[in-house]
C-alpha positions, 0 to 999 in steps of 0.5 A: 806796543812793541812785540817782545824780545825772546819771548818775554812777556814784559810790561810797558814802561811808564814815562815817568820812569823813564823821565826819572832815569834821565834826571839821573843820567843827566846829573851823573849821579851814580847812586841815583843811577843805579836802581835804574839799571838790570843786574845784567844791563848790557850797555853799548855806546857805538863809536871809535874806541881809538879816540873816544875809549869809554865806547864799546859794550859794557855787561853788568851794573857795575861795568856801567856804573863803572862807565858812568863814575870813572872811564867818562869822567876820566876824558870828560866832565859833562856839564850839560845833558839834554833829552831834546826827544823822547818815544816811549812804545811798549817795554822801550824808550828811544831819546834824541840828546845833546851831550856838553863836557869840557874835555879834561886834556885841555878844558875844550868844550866837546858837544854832540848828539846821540841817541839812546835805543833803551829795553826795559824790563821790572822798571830797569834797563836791561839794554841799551844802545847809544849812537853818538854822532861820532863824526862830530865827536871825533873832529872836536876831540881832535880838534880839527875837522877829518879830512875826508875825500870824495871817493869818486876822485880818481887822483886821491891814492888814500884808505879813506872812505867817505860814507 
């Protein structure tokens, strides 16, 4: 079992709950939603604000709610949400998923992985960190792969770094 965080004494979440939170999440229902989730969730989705901007940190339950009800629907309609792993150790729940949406500009199909590093306290999520695959995500969005060059070419005179 995972050591708590702070000093918390918290108990393990049961997969079944988890499971719950992710029929919820996949369905985009926000009443569903929202029994799931801490007063003070703090919710991160780490990727490139510029392109993809319901990326960042949101604090608080409506923030999230916010997030999940109106900034996401505002670029994407997820059509498909899939858990393709779950691990679930202690008080903590880490995913592997793939999300589909079209996107609202021009109807394009948008997927990509990501995973969700989740804390749990009461039942609720308290914390949760989600790694999109943002290269990936970036590319469809805009629609055209990034053109990243080897550093190692000497000819290249650009701010690009590739990673």
């Amino acid at each position: 079992m995972a050591p708590p965080i702070h000093g918390d004494m918290t108990e393990p979440i049961q997969r079944e709950v988890v499971e719950a939170f992710y029929r919820a999440y996949a369905a985009r229902d926000a009443m569903a939603i929202a029994p799931f989730l801490d007063d003070n969730i703090v919710f991160t989705i780490s990727g490139p604000v510029d392109v993809l901007p319901f990326c960042g940190v949101r604090t608080g339950k409506a923030a999230v709610l916010d997030l999940i009800e109106r900034q996401m629907p505002e670029i994407f309609r997820v059509f498909s949400f899939v858990t393709e792993n779950m691990l679930i150790d202690g008080d903590r729940a880490s995913t592997l998923n793939r999300l589909s949406a079209w996107r609202n500009s021009d109807g394009r199909v948008i997927s990509y992985r990501l995973a969700h590093f989740m804390r749990f306290r009461d039942g609720k999520v308290v914390e949760n960190l989600s790694l999109i695959d943002s290269f990936d995500a970036v590319e469809q969005v805009i629609g055209h792969p990034l053109d990243v060059h080897d550093s190692r070419d000497a000819a290249l005179d650009c701010d690009l770094v590739a990673v």
